[in-house]
N, C-alpha and C positions, 0 to 999 in steps of 0.2 A: 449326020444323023445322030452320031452318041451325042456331038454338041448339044443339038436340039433336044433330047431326052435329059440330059442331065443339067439342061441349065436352070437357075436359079427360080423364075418363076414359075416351073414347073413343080419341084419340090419344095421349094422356099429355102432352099439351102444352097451354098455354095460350097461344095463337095473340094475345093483345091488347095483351104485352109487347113483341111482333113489331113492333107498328106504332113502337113510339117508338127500335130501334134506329137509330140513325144510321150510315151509310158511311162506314167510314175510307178518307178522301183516298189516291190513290194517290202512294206514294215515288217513282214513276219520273218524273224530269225528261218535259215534255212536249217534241214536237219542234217546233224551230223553223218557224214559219211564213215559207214560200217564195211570190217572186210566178212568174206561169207561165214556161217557158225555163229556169227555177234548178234545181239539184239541191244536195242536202245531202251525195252520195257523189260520189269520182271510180272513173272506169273507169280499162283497161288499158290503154289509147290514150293517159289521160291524163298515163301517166308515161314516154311516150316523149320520149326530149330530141332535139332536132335534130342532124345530124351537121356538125358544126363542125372535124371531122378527118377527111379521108382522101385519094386519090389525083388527082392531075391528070391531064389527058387524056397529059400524055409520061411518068406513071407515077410519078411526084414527090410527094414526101408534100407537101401542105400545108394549113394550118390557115386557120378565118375567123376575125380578129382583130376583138373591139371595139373600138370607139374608148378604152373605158376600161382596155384591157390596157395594163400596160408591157411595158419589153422582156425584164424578169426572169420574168417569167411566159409571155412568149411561147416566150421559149425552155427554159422548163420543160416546157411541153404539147409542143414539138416534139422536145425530149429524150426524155421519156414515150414519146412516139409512136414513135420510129425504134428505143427498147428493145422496144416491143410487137412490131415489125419482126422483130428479129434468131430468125434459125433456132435453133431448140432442139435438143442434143446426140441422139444415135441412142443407142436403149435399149444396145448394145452398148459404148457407150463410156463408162459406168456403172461405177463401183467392184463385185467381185461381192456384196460387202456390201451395196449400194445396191441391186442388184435382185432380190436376195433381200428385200428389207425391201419392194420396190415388187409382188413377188408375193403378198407375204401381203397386204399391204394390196387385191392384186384379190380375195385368197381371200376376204376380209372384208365387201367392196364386194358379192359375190355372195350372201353370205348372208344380207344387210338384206331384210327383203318388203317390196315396193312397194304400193302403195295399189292399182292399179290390177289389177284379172282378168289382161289383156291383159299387161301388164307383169309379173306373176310368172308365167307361164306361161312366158313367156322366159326370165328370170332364172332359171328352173328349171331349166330343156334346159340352161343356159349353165354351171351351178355344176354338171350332171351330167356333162357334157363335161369342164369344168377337173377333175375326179376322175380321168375316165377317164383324163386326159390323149391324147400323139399331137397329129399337127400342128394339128390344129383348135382344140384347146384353147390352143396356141400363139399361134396366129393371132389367137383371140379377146383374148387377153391384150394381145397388140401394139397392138391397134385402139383396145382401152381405155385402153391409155397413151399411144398419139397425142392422142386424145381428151382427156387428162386435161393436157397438154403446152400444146392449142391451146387450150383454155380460162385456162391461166396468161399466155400470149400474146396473148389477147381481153382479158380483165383489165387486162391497163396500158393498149390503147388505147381501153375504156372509162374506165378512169380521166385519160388525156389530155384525151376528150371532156366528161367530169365537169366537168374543169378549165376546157375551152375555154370552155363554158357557167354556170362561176360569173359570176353578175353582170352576162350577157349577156343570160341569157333569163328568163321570167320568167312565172306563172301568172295568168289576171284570177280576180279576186274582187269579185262584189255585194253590196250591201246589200237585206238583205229587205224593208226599210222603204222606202228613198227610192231610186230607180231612177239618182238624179242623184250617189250615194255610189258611185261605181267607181275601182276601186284594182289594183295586181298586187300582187304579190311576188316578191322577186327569186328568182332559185334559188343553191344556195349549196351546193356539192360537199359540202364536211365531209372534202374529203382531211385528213389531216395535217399538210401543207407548203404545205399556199395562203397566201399571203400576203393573201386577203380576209377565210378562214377559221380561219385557225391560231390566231389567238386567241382565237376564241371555240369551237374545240375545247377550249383550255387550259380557258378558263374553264368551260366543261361539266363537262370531266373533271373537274377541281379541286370545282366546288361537287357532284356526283356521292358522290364518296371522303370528305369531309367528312361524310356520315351514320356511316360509319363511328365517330365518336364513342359513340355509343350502347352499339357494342361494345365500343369500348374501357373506357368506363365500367363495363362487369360485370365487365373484370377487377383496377379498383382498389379497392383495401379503402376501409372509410366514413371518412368524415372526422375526423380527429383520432387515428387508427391510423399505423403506420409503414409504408410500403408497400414491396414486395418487388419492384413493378412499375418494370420504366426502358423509357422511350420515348428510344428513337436513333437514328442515325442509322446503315443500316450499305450499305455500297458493297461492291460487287465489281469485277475488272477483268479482261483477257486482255491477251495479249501483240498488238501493234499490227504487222498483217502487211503493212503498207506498202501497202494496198489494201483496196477496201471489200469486206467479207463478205457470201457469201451468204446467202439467207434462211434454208437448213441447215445453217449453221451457226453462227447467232444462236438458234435453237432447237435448237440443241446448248447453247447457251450457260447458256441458260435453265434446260435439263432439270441443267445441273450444278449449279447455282445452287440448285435443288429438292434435289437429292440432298444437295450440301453440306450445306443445315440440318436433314435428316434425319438427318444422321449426327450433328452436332451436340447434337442433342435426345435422339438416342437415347443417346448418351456422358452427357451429363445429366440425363437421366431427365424431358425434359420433353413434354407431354403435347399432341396438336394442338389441345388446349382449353384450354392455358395460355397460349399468343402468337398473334399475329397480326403478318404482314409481308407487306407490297406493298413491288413495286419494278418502276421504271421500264428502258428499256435508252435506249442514247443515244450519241452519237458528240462528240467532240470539235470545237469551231470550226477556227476559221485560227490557223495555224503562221505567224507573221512569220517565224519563222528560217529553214525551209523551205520559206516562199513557197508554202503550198498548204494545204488544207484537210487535218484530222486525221482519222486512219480506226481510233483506238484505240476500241472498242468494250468501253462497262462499262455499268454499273447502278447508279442510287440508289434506296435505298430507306429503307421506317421501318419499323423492328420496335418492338413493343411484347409484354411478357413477360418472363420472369426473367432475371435477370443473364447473358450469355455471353461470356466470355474472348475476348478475339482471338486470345490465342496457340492455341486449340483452334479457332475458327473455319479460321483461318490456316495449318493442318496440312491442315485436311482438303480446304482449297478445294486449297494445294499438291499434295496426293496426288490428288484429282479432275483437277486438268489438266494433272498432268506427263504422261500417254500422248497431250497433244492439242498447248497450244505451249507448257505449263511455266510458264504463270501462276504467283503466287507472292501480288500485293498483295491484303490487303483492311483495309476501314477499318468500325472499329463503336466510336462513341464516343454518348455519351449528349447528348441535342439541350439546349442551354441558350435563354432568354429573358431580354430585358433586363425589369429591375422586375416582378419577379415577386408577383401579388398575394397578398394573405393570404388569400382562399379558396382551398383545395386545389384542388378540384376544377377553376373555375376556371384556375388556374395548369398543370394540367395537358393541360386543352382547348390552351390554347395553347402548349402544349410540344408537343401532336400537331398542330396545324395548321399549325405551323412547319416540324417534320420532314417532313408532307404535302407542303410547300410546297417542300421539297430535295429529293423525289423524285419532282414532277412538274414543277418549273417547267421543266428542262431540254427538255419536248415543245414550247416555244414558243422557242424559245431561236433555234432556226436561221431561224424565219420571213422575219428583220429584217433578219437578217447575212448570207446567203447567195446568192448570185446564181442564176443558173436550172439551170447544170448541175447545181450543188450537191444542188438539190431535187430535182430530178429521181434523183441517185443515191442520194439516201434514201429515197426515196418506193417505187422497185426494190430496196434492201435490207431494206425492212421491207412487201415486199408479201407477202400471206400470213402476216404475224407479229404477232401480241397484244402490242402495249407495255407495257401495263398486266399485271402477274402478282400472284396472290393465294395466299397459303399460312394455315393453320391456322383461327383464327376470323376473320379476315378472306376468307376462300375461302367462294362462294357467301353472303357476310351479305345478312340484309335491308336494304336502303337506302333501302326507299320510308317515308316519312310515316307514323306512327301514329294522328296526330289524325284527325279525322273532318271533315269540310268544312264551312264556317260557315254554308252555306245549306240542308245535307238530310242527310241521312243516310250518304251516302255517304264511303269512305274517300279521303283528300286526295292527291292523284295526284302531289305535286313531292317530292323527295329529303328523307329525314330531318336535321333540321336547319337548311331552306331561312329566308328572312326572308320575314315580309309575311304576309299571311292564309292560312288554309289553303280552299284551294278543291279542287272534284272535276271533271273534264274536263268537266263539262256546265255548271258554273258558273264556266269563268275566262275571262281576260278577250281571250285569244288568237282567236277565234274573235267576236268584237266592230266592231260599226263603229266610231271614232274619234271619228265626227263626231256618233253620235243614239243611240249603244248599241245600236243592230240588230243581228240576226247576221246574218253575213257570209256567203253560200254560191255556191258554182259556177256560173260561167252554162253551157248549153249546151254550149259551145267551150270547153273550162277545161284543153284544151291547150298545154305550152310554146309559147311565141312570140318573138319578138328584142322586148326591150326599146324600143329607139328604135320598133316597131311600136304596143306598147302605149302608150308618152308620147303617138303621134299622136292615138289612141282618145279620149283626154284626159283619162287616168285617172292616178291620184298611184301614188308610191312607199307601201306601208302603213307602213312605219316612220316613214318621214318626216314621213306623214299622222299618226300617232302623237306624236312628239316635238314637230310641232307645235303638236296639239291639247293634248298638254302647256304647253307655254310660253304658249298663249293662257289658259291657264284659272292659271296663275302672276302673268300679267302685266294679267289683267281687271281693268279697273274704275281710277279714279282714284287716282291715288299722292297718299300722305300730305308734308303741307310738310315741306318738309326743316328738322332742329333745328337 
């Protein structure tokens, strides 16, 4: 009778091929197993930093100092901080240019929908009112630009306290395997001018803009062709106003800089998919001569793409900033390399990494050389400002990794053109115990804490637990006689 029910013409299937499919394994990484108190996520609690800046009881800024701050850095957060301080100008005493360009930009701000019911309901009343205009609209307007004022003013003394807390304070991390593997991590701002972290911003940014190769590659012809393509080096400059610039007008600077090679290209008939140019912005060191630090503000960068004159560059940049301070310099020379190999190709990777290398190395440059006030008034001249600017087929390119990860399926998570294996966030080695290859995850409390609290705990540095779990497994086992 089951015969008769399940046979073929009844269903149109034959049910006994069924039994020998096998389950394809599922692709999705399984999750790490946790012991109880652990979590694999943090909360919002957990990204609060201590307040390491603000007022004493007679009203006096002051900062908690590590033991491992110096004094260049003390008095960069204290710098930072007394800038966070200072009152910001009254919408009236604005260029009328400036507040013309700060009302559209509310007109703008009102026209975005917000996620939330509650929220565009308002935002509705708020942009029907700015139509109607009358005081009210007025009103609303002002309140927005306070608002938008004391948030630029929160900004530096969150970035002071950023600073206060590099290297101070620091997150615990378990091991899911051995209860006896506990470690932190330091915390680590990522300002631009720390001098824990500025070089390993560089080095971010740098190995980052280096996938950029990939690009650059589809616009040179094949090997053993004559190429039309030059990678060089090209600068721009303004006129040095014997003080440091504000932040609008470094992206004034910028947007000329844009338009200059706009015009450029369009005089030459070149196409946004013919070049590609990043460039950096940057200020000069110390003046021996006049005994103070330089406030000339330019740009290196690298263009890659068809031949372009300087003397046409050098007009248009001239006719761009004679209505501002009458600039005049620009340099665009083609980048050389010592022993240049016999592969093209090749030869030309390292004609762009070279030129890379002049137009970022200047973001680490002041780390070394600059005492605290210094940083400090860079860190406020470029707050609110993108260092890094991209035009043509370097604007928006893909920089992530093509290959596929060596352990699944998955696409490989680190910048095209990285060294070392290609791995996917679920298989590298960040998230790793040192000591037994466990994964590592949150206890409980996986809130900042001050460092010297966490060494008490008697839990290691993870890098360090790192490097030296490195040199152990270097230096294992008995050395060979010496010849």
């Amino acid at each position: 009778m089951a015969d008769e029910l399940l046979s073929s013409p009844l269903f149109g299937i034959d049910p006994r091929p069924l039994e020998t499919v096998r389950k394809l394994p599922d692709k999705k990484p399984k999750s790490a197993p946790r012991r109880a108190g652990q979590k694999a996520f943090l909360e919002a609690k957990d990204f609060v930093l201590p307040d390491l800046v603000g007022h004493a009881d007679n009203g006096d800024l002051g900062i908690v100092v590590a033991a491992s701050t110096d004094a260049v850095q003390t008095a960069q957060i204290l710098r930072l901080a007394e800038c966070g301080e200072d009152t910001f100008p009254s919408f009236g005493d604005l260029p009328y240019a400036e507040q013309q360009l700060e009302r559209r930009r509310y007109f703008d701000y009102l026209k975005r929908v917000p996620k939330k019911e509650a929220t565009r309901n308002l935002r509705r009343e708020e942009l029907e009112t700015w139509r109607r205009g009358g005081t009210k609209a007025e009103s609303n307007f002002l309140a927005w630009w306070g608002r938008k004022q004391q948030r630029k003013q929160s900004a530096l003394l969150r970035k002071a306290n950023r600073l206060a807390n590099c290297g101070a304070s620091g997150r615990r991390l378990d091991c899911s395997n051995h209860a006896g593997h506990q470690f932190f991590v330091e915390f680590k701002c990522q300002n631009r001018y720390c001098r824990c972290c500025g070089a390993d911003v560089f080095s971010k940014l740098f190995g980052k803009y280096v996938g950029l190769w990939s690009t650059v590659k589809t616009l040179l012809p094949p090997n053993g062709f004559r190429s039309g393509i030059t990678i060089a080096k090209l600068d721009f400059t303004a006129v040095n106003l014997e003080r440091m610039p504000l932040p609008a007008e470094i992206r004034e600077f910028n947007q000329d800089i844009r338009e200059c090679v706009k015009r450029v290209c369009r005089e030459m008939g070149i196409e946004a998919a013919d070049y590609g140019l990043l460039w950096c912005d940057e200020f000069g060191g110390w003046n021996p001569k006049k005994n103070s630090y330089n406030t000339n503000l330019h740009a290196h960068g690298v263009y890659v793409g068809p031949y372009m004159p300087q003397e046409i560059v050098s007009r248009h940049w001239t006719e761009i900033r004679a209505g501002r301070d009458g600039a005049k310099v620009v340099w665009i020379s083609k980048q050389k390399i010592d022993h240049p190999p016999g592969d093209f190709y090749e030869g030309e990777r390292l004609r762009f990494i070279r030129a890379l290398g002049h137009a970022l190395k200047y973001t680490g440059k002041h780390v070394s050389r600059s005492d605290g006030e210094r940083l400090a008034q860079l860190e406020v001249a470029f707050q609110g400002v993108r260092r890094v600017h991209t035009m043509g087929l370097f604007y928006h390119a893909d920089l992530r990794c093509q290959e596929k990860c060596g352990n699944c399926d998955g696409r490989c998570e680190l910048v095209c053109g990285h060294q070392g294996d290609h791995h996917c966030k679920y298989h590298g080695s960040g998230n790793r115990c040192p000591l037994c290859d466990g994964h590592l995850m949150f206890p409980r409390e996986s809130g900042y804490a001050r460092v010297s609290d966490l060494k008490k705990e008697g839990r290691r540095e993870l890098a360090e637990a790192r490097r030296q779990a490195a040199r152990d497994r270097v230096f294992h086992g008995p050395r060979e006689p010496d010849a």
